[in-house]
N, C-alpha and C positions, 0 to 999 in steps of 0.2 A: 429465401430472400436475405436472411440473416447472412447467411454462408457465404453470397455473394456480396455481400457489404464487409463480410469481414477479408477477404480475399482483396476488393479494393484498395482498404485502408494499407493493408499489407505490402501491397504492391507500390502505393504510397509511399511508406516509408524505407521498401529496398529502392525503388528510384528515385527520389528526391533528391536524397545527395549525393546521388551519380550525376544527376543532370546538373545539379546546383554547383558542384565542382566543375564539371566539363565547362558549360554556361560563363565561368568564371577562367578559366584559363584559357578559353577560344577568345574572349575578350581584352584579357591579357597581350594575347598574340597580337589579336589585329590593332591594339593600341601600340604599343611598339613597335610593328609592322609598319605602318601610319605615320609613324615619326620618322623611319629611316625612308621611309616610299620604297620598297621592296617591294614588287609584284607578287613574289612566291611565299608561299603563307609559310611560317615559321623561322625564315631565314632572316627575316630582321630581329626576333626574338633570341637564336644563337649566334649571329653575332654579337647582340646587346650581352650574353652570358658570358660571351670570349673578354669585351671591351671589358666588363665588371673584373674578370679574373686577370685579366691582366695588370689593372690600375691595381689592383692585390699586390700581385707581383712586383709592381714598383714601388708601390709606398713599402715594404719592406727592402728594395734595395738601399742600399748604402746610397750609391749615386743621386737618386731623388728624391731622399729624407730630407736633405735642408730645403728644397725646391717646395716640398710639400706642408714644412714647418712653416714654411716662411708666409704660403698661400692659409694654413689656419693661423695664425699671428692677425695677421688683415682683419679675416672672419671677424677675428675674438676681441676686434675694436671696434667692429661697426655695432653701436648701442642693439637696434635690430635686431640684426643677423646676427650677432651674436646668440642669443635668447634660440633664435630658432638653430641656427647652429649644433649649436652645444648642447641644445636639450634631444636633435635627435642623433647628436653622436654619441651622447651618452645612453639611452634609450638603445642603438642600434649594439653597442660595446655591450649592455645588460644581457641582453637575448644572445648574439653570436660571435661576441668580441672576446678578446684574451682574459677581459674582467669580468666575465660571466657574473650577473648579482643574483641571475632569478635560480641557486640551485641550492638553494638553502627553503626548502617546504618547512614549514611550521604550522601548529594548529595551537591560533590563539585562544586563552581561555581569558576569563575576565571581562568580557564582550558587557555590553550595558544591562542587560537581566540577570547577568550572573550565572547563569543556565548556559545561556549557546556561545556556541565556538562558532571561528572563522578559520579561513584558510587562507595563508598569506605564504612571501618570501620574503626573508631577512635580505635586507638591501645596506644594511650601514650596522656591523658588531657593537659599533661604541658611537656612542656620542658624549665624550667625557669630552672634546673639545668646546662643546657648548653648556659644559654645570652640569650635563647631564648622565652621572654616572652610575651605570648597570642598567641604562637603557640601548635598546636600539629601535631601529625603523625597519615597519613591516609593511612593503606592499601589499594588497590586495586586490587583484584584478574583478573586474565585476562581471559578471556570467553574462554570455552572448553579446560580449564588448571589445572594443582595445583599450579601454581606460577600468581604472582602479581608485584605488584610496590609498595614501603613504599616511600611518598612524608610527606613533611613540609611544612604545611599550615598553614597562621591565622587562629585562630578560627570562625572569624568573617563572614570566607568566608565558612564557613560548614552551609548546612541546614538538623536540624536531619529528618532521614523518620521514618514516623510513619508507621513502617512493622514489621513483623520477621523475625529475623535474620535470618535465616535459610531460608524465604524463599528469601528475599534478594539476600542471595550467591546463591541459585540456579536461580535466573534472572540474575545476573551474567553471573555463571559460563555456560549456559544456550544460551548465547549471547541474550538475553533479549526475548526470545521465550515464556518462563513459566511465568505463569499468577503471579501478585502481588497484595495482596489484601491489603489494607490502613486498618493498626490496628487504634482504635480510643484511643485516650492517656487516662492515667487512672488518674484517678478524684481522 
């Protein structure tokens, strides 16, 4: 009986997050699917990835930078929209933008026992602009979330990891389950 309970749990844990991912992008589908009214399953979805890389393509052309400046200028007046705006163009520019912030792993020490460490990304080198100099700011994302903490550290008190980033946030987000493999720094 044991054998077969452990064989369940097993089974368990190889298909949970097969399902739990599929479960999740079949949803995906039919929700963008559902927006364009497309009959045929996944054809509103690649179009929706064509439209995305496309507006790519133009906001990098010359021809439709001022068009596009002009349409965030607006944004970044309206008191509101601004706020939500900016906060997730900035957000969206952290993870996959030209300003990459999240690829600076660090493992803070100095934490409130004095004993345990965190695991963060340096999001801001300085803050000498605000008095505050030989500090920076450390996000820390919070395990099985999309939200974190922004603290103000010395720098002194940062030790960089030698990981990727990417996999980093998923030990993380992960609650430190997923394997981290130590990148060796480049010569």
């Amino acid at each position: 009986m044991t054998r077969l309970l452990n064989y369940f749990f097993k089974g368990i844990v190889f298909l949970a997050p097969i399902v739990f991912t599929g479960y999740v992008c079949v949803r995906i589908f039919r929700v963008i699917d559902g927006w364009l009214g497309i009959p045929i399953p996944g054809v509103g979805f690649a179009i929706t990835v064509v439209l995305i890389t496309l507006f790519g393509f133009l906001a990098q052309s010359i021809l439709t930078r001022g068009a596009l400046s002009l349409v965030e200028r607006v944004l970044e007046r309206l008191p509101f929209v601004r706020l939500l705006y900016s906060s997730t163009r900035d957000l969206l520019n952290a993870f996959v933008g030209e300003q990459r912030r999240f690829d600076k792993p660090v493992l803070v020490s100095g934490h409130t026992s004095g004993v345990a460490r965190a695991i963060g990304f340096v999001t801001q080198e300085s803050l000498a602009n605000l008095g505050l100099v030989g500090y920076v700011t450390v996000y820390m994302p919070f395990s099985y979330s999309f939200t974190g903490t922004l603290i103000i550290m010395p720098a002194s008190a940062l030790t960089p990891i030698e990981a990727d980033s990417a996999e980093v946030m998923a030990f993380i987000v992960s609650g430190g389950v997923t394997g981290l493999v130590r990148r060796e720094p480049a010569a």
